[in-house]
N, C-alpha and C positions, 0 to 999 in steps of 0.2 A: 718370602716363600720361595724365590727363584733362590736366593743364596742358600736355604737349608737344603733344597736337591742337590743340588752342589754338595755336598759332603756326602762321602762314603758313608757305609754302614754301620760299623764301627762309634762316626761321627755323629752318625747322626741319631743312637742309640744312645750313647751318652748324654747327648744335647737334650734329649726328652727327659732322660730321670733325672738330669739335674734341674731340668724345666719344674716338673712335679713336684719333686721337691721344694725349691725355692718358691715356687706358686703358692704350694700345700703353707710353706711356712710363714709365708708375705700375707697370703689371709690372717692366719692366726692370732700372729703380732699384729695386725693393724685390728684386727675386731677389738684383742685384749686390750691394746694402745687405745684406741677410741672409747671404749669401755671404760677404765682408768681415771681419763683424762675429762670424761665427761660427770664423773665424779668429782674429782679436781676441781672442775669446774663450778658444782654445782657447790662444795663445801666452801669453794672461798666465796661466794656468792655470799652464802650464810656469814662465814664468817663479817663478810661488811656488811651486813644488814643490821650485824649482834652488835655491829660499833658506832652504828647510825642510830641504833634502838637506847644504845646503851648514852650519846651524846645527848639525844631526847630527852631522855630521864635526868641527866646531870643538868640538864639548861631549862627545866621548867618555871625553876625559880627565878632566874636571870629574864626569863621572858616575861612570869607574871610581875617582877618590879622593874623590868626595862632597862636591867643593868646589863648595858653592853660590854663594861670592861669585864665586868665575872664571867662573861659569857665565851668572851675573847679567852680568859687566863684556862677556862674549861675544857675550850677545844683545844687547844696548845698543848697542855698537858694529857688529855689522851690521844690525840691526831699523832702528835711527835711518834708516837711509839710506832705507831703502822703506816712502815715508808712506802707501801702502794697508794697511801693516799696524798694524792698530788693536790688539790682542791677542795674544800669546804666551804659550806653556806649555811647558816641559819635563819629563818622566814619567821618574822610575828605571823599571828592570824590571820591580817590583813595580805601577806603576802609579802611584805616589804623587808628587804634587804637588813638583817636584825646585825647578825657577825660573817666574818667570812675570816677563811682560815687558805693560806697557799704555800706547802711545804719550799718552796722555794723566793725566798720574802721581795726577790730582784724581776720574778716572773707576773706579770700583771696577766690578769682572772676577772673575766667578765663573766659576773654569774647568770645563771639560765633565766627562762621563765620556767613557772613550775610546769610539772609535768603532772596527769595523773598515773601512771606508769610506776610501780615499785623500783625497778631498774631497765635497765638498757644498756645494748650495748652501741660503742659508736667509736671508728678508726682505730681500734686496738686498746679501747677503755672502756671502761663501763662508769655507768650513772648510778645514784642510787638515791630515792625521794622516800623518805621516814615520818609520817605525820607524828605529832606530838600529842597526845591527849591527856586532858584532862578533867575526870569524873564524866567521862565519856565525847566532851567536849575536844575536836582538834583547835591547839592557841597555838600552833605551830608549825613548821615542816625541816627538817633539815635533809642539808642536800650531799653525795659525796664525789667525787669524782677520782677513780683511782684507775693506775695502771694495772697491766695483764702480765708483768714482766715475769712474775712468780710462774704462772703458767704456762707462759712462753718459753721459762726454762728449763719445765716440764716436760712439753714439747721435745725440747732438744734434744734434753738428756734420753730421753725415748728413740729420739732419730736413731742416736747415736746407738744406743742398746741394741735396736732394732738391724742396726747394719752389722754390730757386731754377730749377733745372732747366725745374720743371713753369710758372712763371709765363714765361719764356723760352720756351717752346715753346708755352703760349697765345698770347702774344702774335705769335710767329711764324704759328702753325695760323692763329689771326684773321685773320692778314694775310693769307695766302695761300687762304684757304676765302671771301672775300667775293668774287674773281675767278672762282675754278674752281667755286663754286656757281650761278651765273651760268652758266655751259655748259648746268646742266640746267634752273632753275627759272623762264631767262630764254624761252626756246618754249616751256614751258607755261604761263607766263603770257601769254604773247602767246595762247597757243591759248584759253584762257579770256577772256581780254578779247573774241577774235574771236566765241567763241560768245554770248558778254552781247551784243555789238553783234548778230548774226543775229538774235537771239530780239529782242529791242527792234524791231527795222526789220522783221522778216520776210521778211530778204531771204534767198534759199536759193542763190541762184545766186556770193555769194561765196565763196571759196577760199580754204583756208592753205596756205602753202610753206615749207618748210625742207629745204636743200640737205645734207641728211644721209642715212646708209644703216644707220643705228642705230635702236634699239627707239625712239626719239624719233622720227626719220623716219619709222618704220613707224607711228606712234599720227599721225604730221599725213596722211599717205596714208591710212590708213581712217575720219579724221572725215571726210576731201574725197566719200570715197564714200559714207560716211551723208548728207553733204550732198546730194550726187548725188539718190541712192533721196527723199530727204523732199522734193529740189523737185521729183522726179515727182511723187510722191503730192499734194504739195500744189497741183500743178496739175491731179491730176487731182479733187482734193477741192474747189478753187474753183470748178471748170468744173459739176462736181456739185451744188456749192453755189446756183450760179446757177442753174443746170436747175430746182432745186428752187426756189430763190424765186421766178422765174418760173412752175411749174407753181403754186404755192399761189396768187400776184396773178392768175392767170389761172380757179382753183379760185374766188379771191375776189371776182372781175370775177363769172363767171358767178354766183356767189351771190347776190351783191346786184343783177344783174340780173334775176335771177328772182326776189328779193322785191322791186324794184322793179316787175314783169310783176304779181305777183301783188297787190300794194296796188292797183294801176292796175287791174286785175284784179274785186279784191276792190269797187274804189268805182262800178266800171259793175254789178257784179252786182246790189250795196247799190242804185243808182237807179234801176235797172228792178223790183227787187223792189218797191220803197219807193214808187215813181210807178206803175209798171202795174200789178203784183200786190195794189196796197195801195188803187189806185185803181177795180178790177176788183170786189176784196170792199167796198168801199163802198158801189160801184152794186150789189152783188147784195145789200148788207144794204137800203139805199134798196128795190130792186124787192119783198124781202122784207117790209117791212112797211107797202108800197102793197096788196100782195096781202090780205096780215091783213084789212087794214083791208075791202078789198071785200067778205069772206066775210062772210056776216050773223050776228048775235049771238047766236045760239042755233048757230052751228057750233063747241062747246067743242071738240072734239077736233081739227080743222085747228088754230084757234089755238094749244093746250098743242105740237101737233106746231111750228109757222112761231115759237114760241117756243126751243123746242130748237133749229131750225134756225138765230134770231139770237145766241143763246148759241155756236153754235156758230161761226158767223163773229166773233163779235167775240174767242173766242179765237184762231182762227186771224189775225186781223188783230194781236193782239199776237206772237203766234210769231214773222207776217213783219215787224213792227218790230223786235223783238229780232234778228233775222237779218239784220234791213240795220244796224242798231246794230252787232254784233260786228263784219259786214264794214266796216265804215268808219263810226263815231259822228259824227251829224252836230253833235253839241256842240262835237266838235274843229275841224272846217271851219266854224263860226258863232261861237262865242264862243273859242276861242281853246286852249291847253294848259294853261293856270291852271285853268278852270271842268272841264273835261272829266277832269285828273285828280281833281278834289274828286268828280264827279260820279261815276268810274267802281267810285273806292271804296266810297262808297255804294250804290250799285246790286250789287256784286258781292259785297260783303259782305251784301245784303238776300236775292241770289241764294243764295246756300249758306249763308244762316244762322248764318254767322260775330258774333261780338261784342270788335268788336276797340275800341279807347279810340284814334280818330284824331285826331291833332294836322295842320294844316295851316301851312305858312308859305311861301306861292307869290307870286311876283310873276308880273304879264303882262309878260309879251317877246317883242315881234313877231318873228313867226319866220315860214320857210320851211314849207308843208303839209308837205312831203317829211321836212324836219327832225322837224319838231312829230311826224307818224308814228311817225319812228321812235323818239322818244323816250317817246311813248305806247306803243308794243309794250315795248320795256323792260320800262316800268313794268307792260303787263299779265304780263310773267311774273316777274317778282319778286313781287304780290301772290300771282299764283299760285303760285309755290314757298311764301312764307311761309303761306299756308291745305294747302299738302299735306304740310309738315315740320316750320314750325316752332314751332306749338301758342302761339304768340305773343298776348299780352293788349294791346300798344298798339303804334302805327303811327305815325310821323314822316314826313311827307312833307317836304321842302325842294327850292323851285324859286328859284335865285336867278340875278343876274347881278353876276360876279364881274370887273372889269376888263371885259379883252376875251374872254372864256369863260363859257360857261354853266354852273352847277352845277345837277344833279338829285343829291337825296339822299334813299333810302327806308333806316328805320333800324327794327329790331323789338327786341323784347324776348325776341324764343324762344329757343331750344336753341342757334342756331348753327350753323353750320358748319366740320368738320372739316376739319383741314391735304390728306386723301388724295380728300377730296371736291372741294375747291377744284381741283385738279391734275389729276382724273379725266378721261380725254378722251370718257368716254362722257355726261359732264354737256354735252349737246348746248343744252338752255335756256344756260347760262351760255355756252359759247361763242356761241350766238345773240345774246345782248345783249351781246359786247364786241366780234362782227364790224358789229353793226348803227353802234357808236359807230366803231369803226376806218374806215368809210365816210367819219364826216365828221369823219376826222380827230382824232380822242375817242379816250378809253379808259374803261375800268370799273375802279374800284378795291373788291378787296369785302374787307371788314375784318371778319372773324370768328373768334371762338373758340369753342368748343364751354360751351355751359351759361353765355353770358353774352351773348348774342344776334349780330345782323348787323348790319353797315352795307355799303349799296349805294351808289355815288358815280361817278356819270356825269360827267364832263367833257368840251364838247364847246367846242374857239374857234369865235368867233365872226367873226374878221375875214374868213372866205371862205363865213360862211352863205347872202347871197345869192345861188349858186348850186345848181340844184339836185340832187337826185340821178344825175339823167342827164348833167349837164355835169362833176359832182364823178368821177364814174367815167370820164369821157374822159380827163380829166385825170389820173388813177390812173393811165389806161393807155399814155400817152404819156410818164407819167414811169418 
């Protein structure tokens, strides 16, 4: 059964009506053959019954005077004649072994006990028990024992007929089932070709025809109409499709223009805190300890107080540096994305007390403020994920320039991250640093396993870096 699925349609169309046929015609012949043969059978039966009957009659005499040699020269003379009889026996009344006859005079014949059985069959011969009578009285019984060879080459010759038969009407069925299979498996295979070709191209709007009003007609008129339904649906799924990528580049336009708003944002806030705030507690530390200085030296107590009061500006002048630092580090806009990553690591690792083992390997490469940013924000939340998750002992930084792309690589040693975490859409940081790279054109690739650490892998080209964020998103949006 698994080998006939195995064959095409074609195959296995054929294989059936030559099946039917030779089935149809293996019945037939074997009923007729059996039929025949059990005639056959049943005539030669007759015929050695008519020669047992017939020995009967000719050996009446020989038994009522006991003349065994007439009885011998009797059988001899009609036994000879019918070479299926292999063995003879003639019985007095009594039962007693009277003549015996054995076509082959060198073969020794131990005759039966009688039987009351007309005949039998026994290893490929039959028996045959004839009582003798006379004037109603049996004086006798003769016995015969002959072969089936007559029948057995009945048989054969039959076999034979029978195969010719059957090889004559394969070859016929062959001939005639490579045409008329062809009626069925010729439009489903064209209806499957047509479908391989739609699905390939996507086209929905082709059509199958077949000028028929049969179950094959009715299967090419209901694919026409699933064709139908799917290129509604798939125009309405395209049009859908487009809505939505449209509504996301539009979701993504404003995104990045409002982290573009907000860096820009962020770096006016950072200048005025940094120039006027920073400038302001200066002149008040300055005024503060012109004042000291005037009070005379026996006023311990204003001094201990205008001491508090300078302890207390000179913290709050580092608060507002570290707050125009987070808003926009002026190491990034002065020395560059090399020195400002080394630097931030330091610092923020000094900040939360972290003891992580940093390896650095940065090259400088002039870049765009706007770029350099956002590659700097990346990188601040990747540190920051790795101090909130992933209990990490050493840090890789890699800044390189690869061809015409930039590679940033942050690599830890922590726990990792899980397959369902990676996919999560509420991991809002991760999607943050792969729309900040999607910007310019980038992607994030993060390579983790669970309990064998991370790797973080920005790639951003470079052959359209000179532009900047606000020219890169016009561009976005025109295209």
């Amino acid at each position: 059964m698994l080998g006939f699925r195995r064959f095409n349609l074609r195959g296995k169309l054929i294989l059936i009506l030559l099946s039917m046929a030779l089935l149809t015609l293996l019945v037939a012949t074997s009923l007729f053959s059996y039929n025949d043969l059990s005639i056959f059978k049943k005539n030669l039966v007759r015929h050695n019954l008519a020669i047992a009957g017939s020995a009967g009659s000719m050996t009446r005499a020989a038994l009522l005077f006991e003349d065994s040699k007439r009885g011998n020269e009797i059988f001899e003379s009609l036994l000879r004649r019918e070479k299926q009889v292999e063995f003879a026996a003639l019985y007095d009344a009594e039962g007693k072994l009277f003549v015996q006859y054995s076509r082959n005079s060198s073969s020794l014949f131990q005759p039966p006990s009688l039987k009351s059985k007309a005949y039998d069959f026994i290893d490929g011969h039959f028996e045959i028990f004839q009582n003798i009578f006379l004037k109603g009285k049996s004086i006798g019984k003769v016995y015969l024992y002959a072969d089936m060879d007559e029948f057995n080459a009945q048989i054969e010759s039959y076999i034979y007929l029978v195969s010719f038969i059957l090889l004559i009407t394969l070859a016929i069925s062959l001939a005639l089932s490579i045409p008329l299979q062809s009626i069925i498996s010729k439009p489903i295979i064209a209806l499957a070709a047509m479908e391989k070709r739609i699905s390939q191209k996507g086209d929905y709007s082709i059509r199958a025809y077949h000028d028929s009003s049969d179950e094959i007609g009715l299967l090419y008129k209901q694919f026409n109409e699933m064709l139908a339904q799917i290129e509604v649906r798939d125009k309405d799924l395209v049009e859908f499709k487009q809505n939505l990528e449209n509504s996301c580049d539009q979701l993504r336009h404003l995104n990045n223009r409002m982290q573009s708003i907000r860096e820009e944002e962020s770096a006016r806030i950072s200048r005025e805190v940094h120039d006027e705030l920073g400038q302001m507690l200066t002149a008040l530390k300055m005024d503060l300890t012109s004042l000291k200085n005037m009070f005379p030296e026996d006023s311990n107590d204003l001094d201990v107080k205008i001491e508090g009061i300078l302890v207390f500006v000179d913290q709050t002048i580092d608060t507002v540096r570290k707050i125009a630092t987070d808003l926009r580090p002026e190491v990034l806009d002065h020395l560059g994305l090399s020195e400002a990553l080394e630097w931030y690591a330091e610092d923020f690792q000094e900040r939360i007390g972290g003891k992580w083992k940093l390896e650095f390997n940065v090259q400088e490469v002039p870049l765009q403020p706007d770029l350099a940013m956002a590659l700097f924000r990346i990188y601040q939340e990747t540190l920051t994920n790795i101090a909130r998750h992933a209990d990490a002992s050493k840090i890789q930084v890699k800044l390189q320039k690869i061809k015409d792309s930039l590679l940033l690589e942050i690599i830890d040693n922590g726990k990792g991250i899980s397959t369902p975490d990676l996919s999560n859409p509420q991991s809002l940081g991760l999607m943050g640093m792969r729309e900040r790279a999607r910007v310019w054109g980038g992607e994030v690739l993060i390579l983790s396993q669970s309990g064998f650490g991370t790797s973080i892998r920005v790639n951003i080209p470079l052959e359209d870096s000179f532009m900047d964020a606000k020219e890169k998103m016009n561009v976005y949006q025109v295209k």
